[in-house]
N, C-alpha and C positions, 0 to 999 in steps of 0.2 A: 597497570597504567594503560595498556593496550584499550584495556576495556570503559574505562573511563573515555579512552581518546573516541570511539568508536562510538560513546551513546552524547557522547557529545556533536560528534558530526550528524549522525543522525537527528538530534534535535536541532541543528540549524533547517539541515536538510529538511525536515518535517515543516518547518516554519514557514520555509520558502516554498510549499507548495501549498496550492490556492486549495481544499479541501470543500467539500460539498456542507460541511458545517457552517461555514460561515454566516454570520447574523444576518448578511443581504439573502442567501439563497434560500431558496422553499426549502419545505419538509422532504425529505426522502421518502421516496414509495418501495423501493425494493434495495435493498443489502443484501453481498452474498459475499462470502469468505473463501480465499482459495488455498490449498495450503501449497510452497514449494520445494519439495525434498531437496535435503541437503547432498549433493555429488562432489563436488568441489569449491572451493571458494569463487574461481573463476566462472564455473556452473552456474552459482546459486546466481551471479550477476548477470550474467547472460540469459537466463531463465526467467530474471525479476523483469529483467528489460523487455523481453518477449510478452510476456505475460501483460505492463505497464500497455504497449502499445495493440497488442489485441483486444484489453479489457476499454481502452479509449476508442478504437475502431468500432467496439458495436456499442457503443452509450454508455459507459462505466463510466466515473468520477472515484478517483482515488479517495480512501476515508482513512485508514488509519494501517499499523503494519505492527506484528508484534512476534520478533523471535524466539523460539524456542529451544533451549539448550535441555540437553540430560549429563551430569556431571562435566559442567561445565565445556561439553560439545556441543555444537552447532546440528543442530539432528532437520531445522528448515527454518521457515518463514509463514507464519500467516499473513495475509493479505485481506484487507477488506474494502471492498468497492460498494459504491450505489446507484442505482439510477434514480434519475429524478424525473417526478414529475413532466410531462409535454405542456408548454405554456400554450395557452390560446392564444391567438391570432387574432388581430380584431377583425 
């Protein structure tokens, strides 16, 4: 049940965030994947968030996130950012 309740929040969560795919935004020029070990639950959230606002401070766009279990452990998180494109200026 735990885990049902968990890819469910995750999928709102996912929803509500404005993602560099969208049909309005350009192509992506550069994707890079981080991976974040798993220490504690509290860790991993503290780590995401960290990670969330230094990958925004230098031009990341969040793209997608996909956890990794080994028998049914939480072993980390990948992360996948991109940057886009610089628009011209008229």
């Amino acid at each position: 049940m735990r885990f049902i309740t968990l890819i469910a929040a995750a999928t709102l969560i996912a929803a509500s965030v404005q993602t560099a795919w969208s049909a309005d935004a350009p192509a992506a020029k550069t994707a890079v994947t981080v991976f974040v070990s798993k220490g504690s639950a509290s860790s991993v959230t503290k780590s995401l968030n960290q990670l969330h606002a230094k990958m925004e401070t230098d031009g990341w766009v969040y793209r997608d996130m996909g956890v990794y279990t080994e028998d049914g452990d939480l072993q980390g998180i990948f992360v996948t950012y991109v940057r886009l494109p610089a628009t011209a200026s008229p």
